[in-house]
N, C-alpha and C positions, 0 to 999 in steps of 0.2 A: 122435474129438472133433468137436463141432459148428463147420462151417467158418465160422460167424458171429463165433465166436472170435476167429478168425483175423482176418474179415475186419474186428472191433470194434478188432482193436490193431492194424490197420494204416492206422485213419481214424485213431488216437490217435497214430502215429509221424508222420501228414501234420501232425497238429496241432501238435505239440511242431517239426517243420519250420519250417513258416510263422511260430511263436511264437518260433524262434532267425531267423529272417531278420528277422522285423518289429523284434526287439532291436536286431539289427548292421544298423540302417538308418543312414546318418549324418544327423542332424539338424540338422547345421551348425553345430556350437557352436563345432569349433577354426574354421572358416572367419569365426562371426563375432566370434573373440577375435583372429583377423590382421586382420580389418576393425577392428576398434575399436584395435586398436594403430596402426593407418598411421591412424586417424583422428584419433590421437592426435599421432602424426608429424607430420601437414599440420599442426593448430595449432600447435606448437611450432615448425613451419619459417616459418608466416606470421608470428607472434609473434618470432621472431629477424630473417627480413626486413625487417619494418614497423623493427624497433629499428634493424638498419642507416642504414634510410633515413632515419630520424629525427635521426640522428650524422649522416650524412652531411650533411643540410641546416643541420645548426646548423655542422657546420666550415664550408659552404659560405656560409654567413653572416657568419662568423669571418672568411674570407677575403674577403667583399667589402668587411668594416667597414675592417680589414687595411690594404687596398688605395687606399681612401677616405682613409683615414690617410697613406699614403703620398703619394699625389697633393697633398694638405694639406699636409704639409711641406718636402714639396719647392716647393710655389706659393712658401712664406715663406721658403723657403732660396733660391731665385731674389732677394726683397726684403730679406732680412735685410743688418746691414751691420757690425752688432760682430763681433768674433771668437768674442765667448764664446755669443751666439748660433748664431752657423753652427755652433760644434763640438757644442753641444748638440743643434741640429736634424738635424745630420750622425748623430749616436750614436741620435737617437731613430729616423732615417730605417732605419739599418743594424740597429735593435734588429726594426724595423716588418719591413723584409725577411728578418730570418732566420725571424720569427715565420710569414710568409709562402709559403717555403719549407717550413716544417713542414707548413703546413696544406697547400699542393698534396701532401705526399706522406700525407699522412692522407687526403685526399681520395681519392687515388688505389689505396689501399689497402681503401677501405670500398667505392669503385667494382669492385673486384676480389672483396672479399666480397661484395655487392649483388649480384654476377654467379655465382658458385657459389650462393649460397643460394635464388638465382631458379630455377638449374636444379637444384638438388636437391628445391627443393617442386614445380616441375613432376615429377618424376620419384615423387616421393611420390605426388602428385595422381591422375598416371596410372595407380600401382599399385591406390592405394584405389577408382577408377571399378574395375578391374579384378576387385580383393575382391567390391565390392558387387553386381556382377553374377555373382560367383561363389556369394554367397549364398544370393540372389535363384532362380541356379539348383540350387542342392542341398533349396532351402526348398521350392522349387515339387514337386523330383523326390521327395521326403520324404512332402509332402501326398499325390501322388499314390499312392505306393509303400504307405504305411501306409492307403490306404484301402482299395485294391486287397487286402491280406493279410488287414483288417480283414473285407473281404467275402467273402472266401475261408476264415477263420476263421469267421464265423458260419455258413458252407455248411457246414465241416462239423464243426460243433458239432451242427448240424441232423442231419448225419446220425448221428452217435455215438450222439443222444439215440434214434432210429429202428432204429440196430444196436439199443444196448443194451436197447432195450424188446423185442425179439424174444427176449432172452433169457432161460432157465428162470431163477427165485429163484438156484438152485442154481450154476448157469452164473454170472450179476453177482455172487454175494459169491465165486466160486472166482476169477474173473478182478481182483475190485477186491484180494483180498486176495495174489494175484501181483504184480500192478502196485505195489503199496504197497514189500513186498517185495523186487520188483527193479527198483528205481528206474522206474516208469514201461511197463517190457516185460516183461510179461506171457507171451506167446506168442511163440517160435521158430516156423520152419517147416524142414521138410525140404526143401534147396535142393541137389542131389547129393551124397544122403547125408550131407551135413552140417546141425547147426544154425545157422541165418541168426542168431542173438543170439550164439551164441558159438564157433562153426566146430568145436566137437566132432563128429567121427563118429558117424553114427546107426548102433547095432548089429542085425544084422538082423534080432537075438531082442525087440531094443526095437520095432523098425518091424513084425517080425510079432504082437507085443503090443499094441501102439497101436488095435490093429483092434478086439480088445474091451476098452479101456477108454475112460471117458466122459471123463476128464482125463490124459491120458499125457505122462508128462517127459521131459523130456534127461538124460539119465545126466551130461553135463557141465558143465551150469549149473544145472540143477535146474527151470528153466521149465516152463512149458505146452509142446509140441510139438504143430504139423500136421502129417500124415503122408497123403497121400493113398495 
């Protein structure tokens, strides 16, 4: 058998190589659906922050009106002089203080969220820099990878085209119509007495027949066989 054969389906295995690497390149897509989720995170973390702060400042407001109140009726509880006065200014005073009370501990509670959710969107923040530069490097290593296979693919396209022109009518439809056949491999080769497609033993009445014919198989899988 003509070793161009051989050597046409073994530019055709580098080919179908490079075209299952170029496939399984990662393109970054789960890297950038965990970027877009922690992107997602940060806003909902700023968005619940900012709302903290928001409460916070309006108790905190509460409290100074509150307190304003307070000092207020105590000035007129100092001048007041009926009784029914003082007891009413007394009950608004005690009402104003427990009101007071509440709000320090709201206060103090939103200051304690305001404090977790400060360090949870830091720690968001830092993950998503972390994504985005993860991206950034699988996007870059992606471009390069696929262009690099891309050129390596058209080489040897190039060359297939240059095998296959060497050979007879007779030779390209015996090989396109093996290839079709077995999925793609065409030609085994004698690799220690076995065939390299399918690890069948080559018999030695097939290896000393191989010599005069122009297309010789493997008794095993039925391919083309080289046989030097």
């Amino acid at each position: 058998m003509n070793r161009a054969l051989l050597e046409l389906q073994e530019i055709d295995n580098s080919i179908a190589a490079l075209t299952r690497e170029k496939t399984a390149l990662d393109d970054g897509t789960a890297a950038r659906g965990a970027r877009d989720t922690l992107e997602q995170a940060v806003a909902a973390s700023v968005a619940q922050t900012q709302k903290t702060a928001v409460e916070r400042s309006a108790r905190e407001l509460e409290l100074k009106t509150a307190e304003e109140k307070i000092a207020r009726q105590q000035s007129r509880l100092m001048s007041a002089s009926s009784p029914h006065e003082i007891t009413a200014l007394q009950r608004d005073i005690e009402a104003l203080t427990r009101a007071r009370g509440d709000l320090d501990e709201a206060i103090l509670n939103l200051m304690d969220e305001g404090e977790t959710q400060t360090a949870q969107l830091a720690k968001f923040q830092s993950q998503l820099e972390s994504a985005k530069t993860e991206v950034e490097a699988i996007e870059t290593r992606f471009a390069s990878e696929t262009a690099r296979l891309e050129r390596e693919l058209a080489a040897a396209r190039e060359r297939r085209g240059e095998a296959e022109a060497a050979l007879s009518p007779a030779e390209r439809e015996k090989f396109a119509a093996f290839a079709k056949k077995f999925g793609g491999i065409a030609v085994g080769k004698a690799v220690r007495d076995n065939c390299s497609a399918c690890g069948a033993a080559i018999l030695t009445f097939t290896r000393h027949e191989a010599k005069n014919q122009q297309f010789p198989t493997c008794e095993g899988c039925g391919r083309l066989i080289f046989i030097e």
